[in-house]
N, C-alpha and C positions, 0 to 999 in steps of 0.2 A: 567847344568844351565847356561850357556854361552850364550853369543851373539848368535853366529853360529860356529858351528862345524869347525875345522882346521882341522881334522884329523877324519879319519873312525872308530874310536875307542877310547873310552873315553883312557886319558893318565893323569899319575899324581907322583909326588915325594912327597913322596916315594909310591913306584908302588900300595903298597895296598891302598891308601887312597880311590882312586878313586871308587874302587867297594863297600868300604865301604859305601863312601858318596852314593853309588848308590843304595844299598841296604836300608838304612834308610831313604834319605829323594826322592829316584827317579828320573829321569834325567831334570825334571822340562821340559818348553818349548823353543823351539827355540824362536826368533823375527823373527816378519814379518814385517819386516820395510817397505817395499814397498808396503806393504798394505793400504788401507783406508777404514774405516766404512764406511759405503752407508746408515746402515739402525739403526733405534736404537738396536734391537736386537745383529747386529754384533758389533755394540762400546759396549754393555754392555757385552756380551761374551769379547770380547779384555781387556776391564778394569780389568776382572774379573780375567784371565790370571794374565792382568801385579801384581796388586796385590798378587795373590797366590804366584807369583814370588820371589815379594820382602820377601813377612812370609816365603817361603821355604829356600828362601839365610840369612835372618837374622837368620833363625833358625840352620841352618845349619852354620854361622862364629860364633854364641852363643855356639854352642855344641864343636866347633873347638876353643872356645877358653879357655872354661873349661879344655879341655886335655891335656896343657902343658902351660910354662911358654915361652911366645915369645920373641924372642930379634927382630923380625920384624912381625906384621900381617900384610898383604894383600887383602882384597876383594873389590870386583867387583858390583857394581848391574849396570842391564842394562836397570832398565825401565825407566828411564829418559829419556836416550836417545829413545825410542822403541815407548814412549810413541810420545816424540816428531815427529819420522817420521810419525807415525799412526793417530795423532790429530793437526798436525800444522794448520790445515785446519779448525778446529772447533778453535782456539788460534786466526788465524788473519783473520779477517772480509771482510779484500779487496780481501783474498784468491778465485781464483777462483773455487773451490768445498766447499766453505762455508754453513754451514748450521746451521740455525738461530733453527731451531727445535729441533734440536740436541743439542745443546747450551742450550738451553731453559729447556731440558729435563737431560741433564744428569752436565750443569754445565761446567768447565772449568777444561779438564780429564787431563791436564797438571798439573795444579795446584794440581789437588787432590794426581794424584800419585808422585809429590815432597812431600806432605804433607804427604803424608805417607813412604816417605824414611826419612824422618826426625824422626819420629817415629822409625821407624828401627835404626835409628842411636841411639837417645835414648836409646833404648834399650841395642843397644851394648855399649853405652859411658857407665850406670848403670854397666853393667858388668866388665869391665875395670877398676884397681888402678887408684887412682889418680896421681901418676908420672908417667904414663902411655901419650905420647905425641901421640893425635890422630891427623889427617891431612884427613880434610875430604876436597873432591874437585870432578868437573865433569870434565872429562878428555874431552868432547866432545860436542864441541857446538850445537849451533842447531838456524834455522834458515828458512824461505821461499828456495826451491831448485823448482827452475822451469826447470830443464833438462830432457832429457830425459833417462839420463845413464843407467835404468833399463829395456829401451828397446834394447841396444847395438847389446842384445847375438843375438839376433830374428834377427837385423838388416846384420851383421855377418852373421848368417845363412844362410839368402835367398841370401846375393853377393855371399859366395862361390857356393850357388847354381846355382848363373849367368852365375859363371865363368865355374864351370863345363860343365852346358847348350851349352855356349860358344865355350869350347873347342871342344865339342864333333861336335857342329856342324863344325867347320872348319875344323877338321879332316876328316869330310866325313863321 
């Protein structure tokens, strides 16, 4: 239930956790941040995701927090941010892939899925003593990104293949 994979095999201290968490609540889904809804169908499939997301991770630091007494918890959610790359375009209006139907039909997908990690926090502040010091925060901004950076690798590819091209022909 991560952002994106670091490693080709889930990993976790203490080593059993990991397969347990994977056993009960399932590996949940990647983010596709570099994506964007085109169609209403794909943003309702995405919301739907990011959602699931948040019930399987609050359900899963609820269960993780019943099982012992913490001197530090730590979690994670990432649809904030996921949502953000996915919908900044239905958020800001001057955006140029803006779309007003989209808007019109499903709402402000930002806004809803803060409002329901808010809920999720709720849920976990309920479960939590009251001396219990939570420190709730988004580690990652977000904002209009008009680059291209997510074409680099393609970009990369075809020069090595220039250079290759390149060489081969000067070699004869």
């Amino acid at each position: 239930m991560v952002h994106g994979p670091e490693h080709r095999q889930v990993c976790s201290w203490p080593p059993g956790l990991a397969s347990n968490v994977l056993e009960k609540f399932g590996e949940g889904s990647n983010c596709l941040c570099g994506y964007r809804a085109g169609s209403s169908s794909e943003l309702e499939e995405l919301l739907a995701r990011l959602h699931k997301g948040i019930e399987l991770k609050t359900d899963l630091y609820l269960s993780l927090l019943e099982q012992d007494h913490w001197d530090l918890f730590l979690g994670v959610f990432k649809a904030s941010h996921c949502v953000g790359h996915m919908c900044w375009h239905l958020w800001d209006s001057s955006h140029p892939e803006y779309r007003d139907d989209l808007v019109q039909k499903f709402g402000n997908p930002i806004k809803h899925i803060n409002q329901a990690l808010d809920i999720s926090l709720n849920r976990i502040l309920e479960q939590v003593s009251e001396d219990t010091t939570v420190i709730w925060f988004s580690d990652l901004g977000m904002g209009p990104n008009y680059t291209v950076n997510d074409r680099l690798p393609e970009v990369v590819r075809r020069l090595e293949g220039s250079a290759v091209n390149s060489r081969k022909t000067s070699l004869g």
